[in-house]
C-alpha positions as CSV (number, residue, x, y, z in Angstrom):
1,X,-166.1,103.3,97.4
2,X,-165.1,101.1,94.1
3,X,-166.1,97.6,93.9
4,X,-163.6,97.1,90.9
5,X,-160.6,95.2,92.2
6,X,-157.0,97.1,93.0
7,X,-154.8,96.6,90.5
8,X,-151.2,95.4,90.7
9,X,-147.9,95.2,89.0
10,X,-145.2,92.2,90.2
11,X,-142.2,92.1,88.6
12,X,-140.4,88.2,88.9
13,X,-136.9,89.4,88.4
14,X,-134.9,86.9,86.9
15,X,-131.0,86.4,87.3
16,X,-128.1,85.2,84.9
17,X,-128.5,81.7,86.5
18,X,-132.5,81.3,86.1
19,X,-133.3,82.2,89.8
20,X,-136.1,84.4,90.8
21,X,-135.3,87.2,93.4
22,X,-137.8,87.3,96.1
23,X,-137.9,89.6,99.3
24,X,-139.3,89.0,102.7
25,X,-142.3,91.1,103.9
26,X,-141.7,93.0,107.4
27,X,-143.6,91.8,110.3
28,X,-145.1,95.0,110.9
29,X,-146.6,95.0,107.4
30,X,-150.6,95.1,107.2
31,X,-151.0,92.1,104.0
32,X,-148.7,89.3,104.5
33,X,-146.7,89.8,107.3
34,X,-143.4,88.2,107.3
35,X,-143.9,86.2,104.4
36,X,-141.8,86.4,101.1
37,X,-142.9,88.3,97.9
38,X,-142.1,89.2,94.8
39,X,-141.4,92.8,93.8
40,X,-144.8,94.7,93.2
41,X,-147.4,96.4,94.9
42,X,-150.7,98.8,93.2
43,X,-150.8,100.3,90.1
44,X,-151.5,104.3,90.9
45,X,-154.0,106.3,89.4
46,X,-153.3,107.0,86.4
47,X,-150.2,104.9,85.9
48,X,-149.9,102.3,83.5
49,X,-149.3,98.4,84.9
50,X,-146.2,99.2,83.0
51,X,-145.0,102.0,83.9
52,X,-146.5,100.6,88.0
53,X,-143.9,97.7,87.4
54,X,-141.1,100.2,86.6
55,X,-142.1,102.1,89.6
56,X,-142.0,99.3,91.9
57,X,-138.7,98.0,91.0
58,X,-137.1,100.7,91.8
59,X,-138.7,101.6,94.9
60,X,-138.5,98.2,96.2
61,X,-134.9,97.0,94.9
62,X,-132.9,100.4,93.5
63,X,-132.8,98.7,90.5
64,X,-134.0,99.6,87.1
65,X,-135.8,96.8,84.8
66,X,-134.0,96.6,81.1
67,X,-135.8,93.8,79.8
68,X,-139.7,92.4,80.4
69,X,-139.7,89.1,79.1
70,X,-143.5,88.2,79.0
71,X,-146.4,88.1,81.3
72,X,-146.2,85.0,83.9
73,X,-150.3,85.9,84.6
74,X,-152.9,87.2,86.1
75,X,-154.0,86.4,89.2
76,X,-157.2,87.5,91.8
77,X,-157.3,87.5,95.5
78,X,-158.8,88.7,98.3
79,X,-155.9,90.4,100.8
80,X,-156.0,90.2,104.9
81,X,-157.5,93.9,104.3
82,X,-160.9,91.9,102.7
83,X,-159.5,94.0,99.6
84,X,-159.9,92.3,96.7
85,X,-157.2,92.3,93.3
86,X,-155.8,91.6,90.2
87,X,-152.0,90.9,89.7
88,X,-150.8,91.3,86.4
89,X,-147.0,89.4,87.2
90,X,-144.4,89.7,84.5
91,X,-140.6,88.2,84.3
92,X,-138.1,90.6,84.0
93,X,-134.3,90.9,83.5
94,X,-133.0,94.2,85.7
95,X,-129.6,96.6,85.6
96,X,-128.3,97.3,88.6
97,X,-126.2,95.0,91.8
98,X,-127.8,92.1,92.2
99,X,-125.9,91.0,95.2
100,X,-126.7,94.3,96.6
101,X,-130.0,95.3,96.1
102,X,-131.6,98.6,98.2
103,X,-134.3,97.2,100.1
104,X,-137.6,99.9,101.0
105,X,-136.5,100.5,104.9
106,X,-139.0,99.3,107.0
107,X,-140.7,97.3,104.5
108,X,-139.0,94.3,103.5
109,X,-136.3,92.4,106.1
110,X,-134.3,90.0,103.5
111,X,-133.7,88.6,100.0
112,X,-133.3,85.9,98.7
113,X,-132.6,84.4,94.9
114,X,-134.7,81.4,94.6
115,X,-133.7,78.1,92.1
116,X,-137.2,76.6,90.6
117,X,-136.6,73.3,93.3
118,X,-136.7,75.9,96.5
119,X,-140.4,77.2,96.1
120,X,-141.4,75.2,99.1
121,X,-139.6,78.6,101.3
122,X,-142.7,80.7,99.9
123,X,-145.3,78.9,102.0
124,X,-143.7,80.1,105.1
125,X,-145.9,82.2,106.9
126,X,-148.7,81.5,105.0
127,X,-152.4,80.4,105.8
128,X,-152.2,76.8,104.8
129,X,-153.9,76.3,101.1
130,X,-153.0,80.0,100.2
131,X,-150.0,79.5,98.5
132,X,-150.1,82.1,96.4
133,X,-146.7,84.0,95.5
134,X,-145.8,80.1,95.5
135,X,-147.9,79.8,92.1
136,X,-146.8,82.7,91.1
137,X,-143.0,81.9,91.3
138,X,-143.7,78.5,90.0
139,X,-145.6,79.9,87.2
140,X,-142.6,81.8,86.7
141,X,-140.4,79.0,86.2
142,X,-142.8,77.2,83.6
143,X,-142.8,80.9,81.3
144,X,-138.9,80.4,82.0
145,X,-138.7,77.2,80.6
146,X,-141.1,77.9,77.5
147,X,-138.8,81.0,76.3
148,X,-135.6,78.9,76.6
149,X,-134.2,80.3,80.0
C-alpha cells in the first residue's frame, strides 16, 4: 500500500453574483457525513488534476466547467478513513442550470449558493477546530477578491 497521499481535485464554482456553490454530503457517506462540500473528490489513475476537476463537475453537478479561474490552494488532511490527502482547489465559472443542478443520487442531499458573509453554514457537522471546506471557501473569496470578482 502507498504511503503517498490521495490526490484531489475541488472545483469552487463561482456564480454571476460572486457566490460559491456548495453541496451537502449524504448521511450515509463514509468522509464527512452530512456536512457541506465543495465539488471534488480523487484524482484517478492516470487522470490529470485537470482533467479529475472536469470529471467531477460533471458527475457531481451535470454541469460542465468553461472557465478555471486560478488555483484557491492546496491543502493536506487526514480523512475519518485515517487516509491522508492533498487537495488542489480551483475557482471555476461553469455552463449549464445553475438553479438546477443534477445532484450524484445517493450522494449529496442539497445545495446551496453561498455569499462570502455565510461561511459560518460550513462548520455544521464538523469536529470543532476542523473547519476545513470553511478555509477553503473562504480562501475562495480572498482569490475572488484579488482577480476583481
Amino acid at each position: 500500500m502507498s504511503t503517498e497521499p490521495l490526490s484531489c481535485a475541488g472545483a469552487l464554482i463561482v456564480d454571476d453574483d460572486g457566490r460559491i456553490f456548495v453541496q451537502r454530503r449524504s448521511a450515509t457517506r463514509k468522509l464527512f457525513p452530512n456536512c457541506w462540500d465543495v465539488v471534488g473528490g480523487h484524482v484517478e489513475p492516470g487522470e490529470s488534476i485537470e482533467d479529475a476537476l472536469q470529471r467531477e463537475v460533471t458527475e457531481e453537478t451535470g454541469w460542465t466547467v468553461s472557465h478555471v479561474l486560478g488555483l484557491v490552494g492546496e491543502y493536506t488532511y487526514v480523512g475519518d478513513d485515517g487516509l491522508a490527502r492533498v487537495e488542489y482547489d480551483f475557482l471555476v465559472r461553469v455552463d449549464g442550470d445553475l438553479l438546477d443542478p443534477r445532484l450524484e443520487a445517493g450522494k449529496h442531499t442539497e445545495f446551496r449558493w453561498l455569499s462570502e458573509h455565510e461561511t459560518v453554514l460550513l462548520d455544521e457537522h464538523r469536529h470543532v477546530n476542523d473547519g476545513l471546506i470553511r478555509r477553503i471557501v473562504d480562501d475562495g473569496f480572498a482569490a475572488l477578491h484579488v482577480i476583481g470578482l
